[in-house]
N, C-alpha and C positions, 0 to 999 in steps of 0.2 A: 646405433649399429657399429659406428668405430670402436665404440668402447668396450665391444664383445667382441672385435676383431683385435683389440689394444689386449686384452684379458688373456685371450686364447695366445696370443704370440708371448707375454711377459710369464704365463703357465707353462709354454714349450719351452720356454728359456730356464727355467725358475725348477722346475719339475725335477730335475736329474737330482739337485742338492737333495730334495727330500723323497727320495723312489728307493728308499733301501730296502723295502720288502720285494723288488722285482728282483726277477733272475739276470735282466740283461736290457741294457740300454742301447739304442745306436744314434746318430746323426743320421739324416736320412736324407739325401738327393736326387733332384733328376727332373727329369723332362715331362711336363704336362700338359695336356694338350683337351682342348673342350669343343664338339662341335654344335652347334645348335640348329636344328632341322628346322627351325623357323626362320633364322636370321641367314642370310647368304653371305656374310663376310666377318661368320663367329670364332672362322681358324685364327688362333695367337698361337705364338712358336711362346712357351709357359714356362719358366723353373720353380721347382717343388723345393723345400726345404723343410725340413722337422726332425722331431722325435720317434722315435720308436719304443714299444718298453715290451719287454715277455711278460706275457700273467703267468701262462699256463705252458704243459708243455709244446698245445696244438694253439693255442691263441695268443695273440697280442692285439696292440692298442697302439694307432701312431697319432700325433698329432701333427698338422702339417700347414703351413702356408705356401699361396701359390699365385704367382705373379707374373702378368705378361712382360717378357723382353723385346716382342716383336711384336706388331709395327710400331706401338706407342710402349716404351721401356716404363713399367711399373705405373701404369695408369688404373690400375685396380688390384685390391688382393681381396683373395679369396682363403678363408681359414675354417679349420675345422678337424674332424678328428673321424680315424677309419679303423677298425676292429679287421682284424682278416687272421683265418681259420688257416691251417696248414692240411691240405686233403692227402696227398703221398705219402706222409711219415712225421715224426716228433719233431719241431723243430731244435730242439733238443731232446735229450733219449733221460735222461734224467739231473737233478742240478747236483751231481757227483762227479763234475768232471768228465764225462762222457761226450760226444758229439751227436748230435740226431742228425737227417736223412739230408745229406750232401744235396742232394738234388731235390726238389717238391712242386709244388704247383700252392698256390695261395687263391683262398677270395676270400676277396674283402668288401664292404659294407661301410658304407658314412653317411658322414651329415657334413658340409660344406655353407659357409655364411662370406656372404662380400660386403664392402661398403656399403653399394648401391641398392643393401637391403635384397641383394638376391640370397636365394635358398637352392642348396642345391641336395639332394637324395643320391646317390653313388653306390652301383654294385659294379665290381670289377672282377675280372680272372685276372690273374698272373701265371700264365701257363708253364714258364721255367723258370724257379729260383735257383742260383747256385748258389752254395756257401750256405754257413753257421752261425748261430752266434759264438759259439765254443770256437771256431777258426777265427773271428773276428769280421769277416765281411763277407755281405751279401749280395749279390748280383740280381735284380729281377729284370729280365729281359720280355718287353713287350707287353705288358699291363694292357689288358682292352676292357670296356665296359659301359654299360648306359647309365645318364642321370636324367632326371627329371629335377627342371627348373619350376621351382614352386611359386615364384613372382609370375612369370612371363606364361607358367601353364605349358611349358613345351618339353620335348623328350631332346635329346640327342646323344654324341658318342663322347666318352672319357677316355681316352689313348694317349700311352706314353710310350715312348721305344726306348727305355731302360731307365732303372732306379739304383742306387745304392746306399747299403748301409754298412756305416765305419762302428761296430759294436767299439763304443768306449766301459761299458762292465759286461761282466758274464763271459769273457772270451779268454781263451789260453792266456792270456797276461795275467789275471786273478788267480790266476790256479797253481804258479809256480812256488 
Protein backbone atom coordinates (compact mmCIF):
# COMPACT_ATOMS: atom_id res chain seq x y z
CA UNK A 1 0.00 0.00 0.00
CA UNK A 2 2.89 2.62 0.72
CA UNK A 3 4.09 2.00 -2.55
CA UNK A 4 0.91 3.19 -4.42
CA UNK A 5 0.82 5.97 -2.00
CA UNK A 6 4.94 6.48 -2.87
CA UNK A 7 3.71 6.26 -6.77
CA UNK A 8 0.77 8.41 -6.68
CA UNK A 9 2.74 11.35 -4.73
CA UNK A 10 6.22 10.95 -6.98
CA UNK A 11 3.33 11.07 -10.37
CA UNK A 12 1.93 14.40 -8.70
CA UNK A 13 5.30 15.71 -8.45
CA UNK A 14 6.69 14.27 -11.73
CA UNK A 15 3.47 14.78 -13.84
CA UNK A 16 3.82 18.72 -14.71
CA UNK A 17 7.29 17.93 -16.75
CA UNK A 18 5.54 15.69 -19.03
CA UNK A 19 1.59 17.15 -19.23
CA UNK A 20 2.29 19.27 -22.37
CA UNK A 21 -0.85 18.10 -24.09
CA UNK A 22 -3.04 19.76 -21.17
CA UNK A 23 -4.40 23.15 -21.32
CA UNK A 24 -3.64 24.14 -17.76
CA UNK A 25 -1.92 23.07 -14.69
CA UNK A 26 -2.41 24.39 -10.99
CA UNK A 27 -0.95 23.46 -7.34
CA UNK A 28 -3.68 22.86 -5.45
CA UNK A 29 -4.33 23.52 -1.59
CA UNK A 30 -6.57 23.60 1.35
CA UNK A 31 -8.33 22.10 3.99
CA UNK A 32 -9.84 18.71 4.34
CA UNK A 33 -11.70 17.25 6.52
CA UNK A 34 -13.24 13.41 6.75
CA UNK A 35 -16.07 12.30 9.09
CA UNK A 36 -16.95 8.86 9.64
CA UNK A 37 -20.43 7.90 10.95
CA UNK A 38 -19.06 5.04 12.49
CA UNK A 39 -16.16 6.13 14.56
CA UNK A 40 -16.95 8.99 17.04
CA UNK A 41 -13.65 10.89 17.12
CA UNK A 42 -13.01 10.50 13.10
CA UNK A 43 -12.90 14.75 12.81
CA UNK A 44 -8.88 15.76 11.88
CA UNK A 45 -8.47 19.39 11.26
CA UNK A 46 -6.62 17.76 7.24
CA UNK A 47 -4.35 19.69 4.50
CA UNK A 48 -4.87 18.86 1.00
CA UNK A 49 -2.03 19.32 -1.38
CA UNK A 50 -1.78 18.34 -5.43
CA UNK A 51 -2.28 18.81 -8.80
CA UNK A 52 -4.70 19.84 -10.94
CA UNK A 53 -4.59 19.42 -14.94
CA UNK A 54 -7.57 20.79 -17.46
CA UNK A 55 -8.64 17.90 -20.15
CA UNK A 56 -11.30 19.49 -21.44
CA UNK A 57 -13.13 22.67 -21.48
CA UNK A 58 -15.92 21.33 -18.63
CA UNK A 59 -13.45 18.77 -16.95
CA UNK A 60 -10.35 18.19 -15.14
CA UNK A 61 -8.42 15.60 -13.31
CA UNK A 62 -6.55 16.44 -9.81
CA UNK A 63 -4.38 14.42 -8.01
CA UNK A 64 -4.07 15.05 -4.31
CA UNK A 65 -2.59 14.09 -1.01
CA UNK A 66 -4.16 14.52 2.24
CA UNK A 67 -2.83 14.61 5.58
CA UNK A 68 -3.95 15.04 9.28
CA UNK A 69 -2.36 18.18 11.09
CA UNK A 70 -4.47 17.86 14.05
CA UNK A 71 -4.48 16.00 16.80
CA UNK A 72 -1.69 13.61 15.55
CA UNK A 73 0.41 16.03 12.72
CA UNK A 74 0.77 13.59 9.63
CA UNK A 75 0.11 10.32 11.28
CA UNK A 76 -1.59 9.02 8.04
CA UNK A 77 -1.90 9.98 4.26
CA UNK A 78 -4.43 9.63 2.21
CA UNK A 79 -3.70 9.84 -1.80
CA UNK A 80 -5.53 9.63 -4.85
CA UNK A 81 -7.08 11.30 -7.59
CA UNK A 82 -10.65 13.26 -8.29
CA UNK A 83 -12.19 14.07 -11.87
CA UNK A 84 -14.76 17.20 -11.24
CA UNK A 85 -17.14 18.40 -14.00
CA UNK A 86 -17.65 22.25 -14.16
CA UNK A 87 -21.82 22.55 -14.15
CA UNK A 88 -22.32 26.71 -14.59
CA UNK A 89 -20.10 27.51 -17.50
CA UNK A 90 -16.57 26.58 -19.44
CA UNK A 91 -13.89 26.47 -17.27
CA UNK A 92 -12.45 28.03 -19.86
CA UNK A 93 -14.35 29.40 -23.06
CA UNK A 94 -11.86 28.12 -25.52
CA UNK A 95 -7.71 27.46 -25.41
CA UNK A 96 -7.33 30.89 -27.53
CA UNK A 97 -6.82 32.95 -24.86
CA UNK A 98 -10.17 33.59 -23.72
CA UNK A 99 -11.38 33.23 -19.98
CA UNK A 100 -14.44 30.85 -19.12
CA UNK A 101 -17.23 31.47 -16.46
CA UNK A 102 -15.59 33.70 -13.56
CA UNK A 103 -17.87 32.08 -11.14
CA UNK A 104 -19.13 27.90 -11.42
CA UNK A 105 -19.99 25.43 -9.21
CA UNK A 106 -18.00 21.96 -9.58
CA UNK A 107 -18.48 18.10 -8.81
CA UNK A 108 -16.21 16.05 -8.40
CA UNK A 109 -15.86 12.29 -8.14
CA UNK A 110 -12.70 10.13 -6.70
CA UNK A 111 -10.94 7.33 -5.52
CA UNK A 112 -8.88 8.10 -2.38
CA UNK A 113 -6.08 5.21 -0.94
CA UNK A 114 -4.14 5.48 2.65
CA UNK A 115 -1.54 3.48 4.20
CA UNK A 116 -3.63 1.74 6.47
CA UNK A 117 -5.07 0.04 3.35
CA UNK A 118 -8.20 2.13 3.47
CA UNK A 119 -10.30 2.99 0.45
CA UNK A 120 -12.01 5.64 0.07
CA UNK A 121 -15.06 6.41 -3.01
CA UNK A 122 -15.74 10.51 -2.93
CA UNK A 123 -18.54 12.54 -4.50
CA UNK A 124 -18.41 16.21 -3.64
CA UNK A 125 -20.20 19.74 -4.69
CA UNK A 126 -18.18 22.69 -4.73
CA UNK A 127 -21.10 25.05 -4.77
CA UNK A 128 -18.80 28.50 -5.45
CA UNK A 129 -15.70 28.53 -7.43
CA UNK A 130 -14.23 31.81 -8.13
CA UNK A 131 -11.58 32.40 -10.70
CA UNK A 132 -9.88 30.90 -13.89
CA UNK A 133 -7.38 29.14 -15.04
CA UNK A 134 -6.86 31.97 -17.78
CA UNK A 135 -6.71 34.55 -14.59
CA UNK A 136 -4.47 32.19 -12.92
CA UNK A 137 -6.20 31.37 -9.55
CA UNK A 138 -8.94 29.63 -8.23
CA UNK A 139 -10.97 29.99 -5.20
CA UNK A 140 -13.25 26.93 -4.16
CA UNK A 141 -15.21 27.95 -1.16
CA UNK A 142 -16.80 25.10 0.96
CA UNK A 143 -16.53 21.66 -0.95
CA UNK A 144 -19.13 19.34 0.95
CA UNK A 145 -19.68 15.76 0.01
CA UNK A 146 -20.11 11.86 1.09
CA UNK A 147 -17.51 8.99 0.95
CA UNK A 148 -17.74 5.64 1.45
CA UNK A 149 -15.04 3.73 3.22
CA UNK A 150 -14.47 0.40 1.47
CA UNK A 151 -12.23 -1.31 4.50
CA UNK A 152 -14.29 -0.34 7.47
CA UNK A 153 -17.83 -0.68 5.18
CA UNK A 154 -19.08 2.95 6.52
CA UNK A 155 -20.39 6.18 4.91
CA UNK A 156 -19.54 9.48 6.13
CA UNK A 157 -18.91 13.44 5.32
CA UNK A 158 -16.02 15.02 3.05
CA UNK A 159 -15.94 18.91 3.95
CA UNK A 160 -13.55 21.42 3.37
CA UNK A 161 -14.01 25.25 3.94
CA UNK A 162 -11.92 26.36 0.96
CA UNK A 163 -9.30 25.01 -1.70
CA UNK A 164 -6.96 26.93 -3.84
CA UNK A 165 -5.45 26.78 -7.05
CA UNK A 166 -2.13 28.68 -8.15
CA UNK A 167 -2.58 27.79 -12.27
CA UNK A 168 1.37 27.55 -12.88
CA UNK A 169 0.35 26.93 -17.19
CA UNK A 170 -2.64 27.96 -19.10
CA UNK A 171 -3.05 31.32 -17.40
CA UNK A 172 -2.45 35.05 -18.64
CA UNK A 173 1.38 34.64 -18.15
CA UNK A 174 1.48 31.91 -21.27
CA UNK A 175 -0.39 34.19 -23.29
CA UNK A 176 1.74 37.33 -23.50
Amino acid sequence: MRKIIVFLFLFTIAFPVIATPFSDISIRCGHAGFYDFKEKNSLNLDVMLGVSFGLTKHLEVGFSCISPIMPKPFSSVLGGVEFGISVLGNRVSDYDNTMGSMINMVIRAGFFIGFDNEMLVSLRLVPLSVGTPMKGIRESFMPIGVFYNIKKKSLGIYFSLGEFDYYIRGSWRDNK
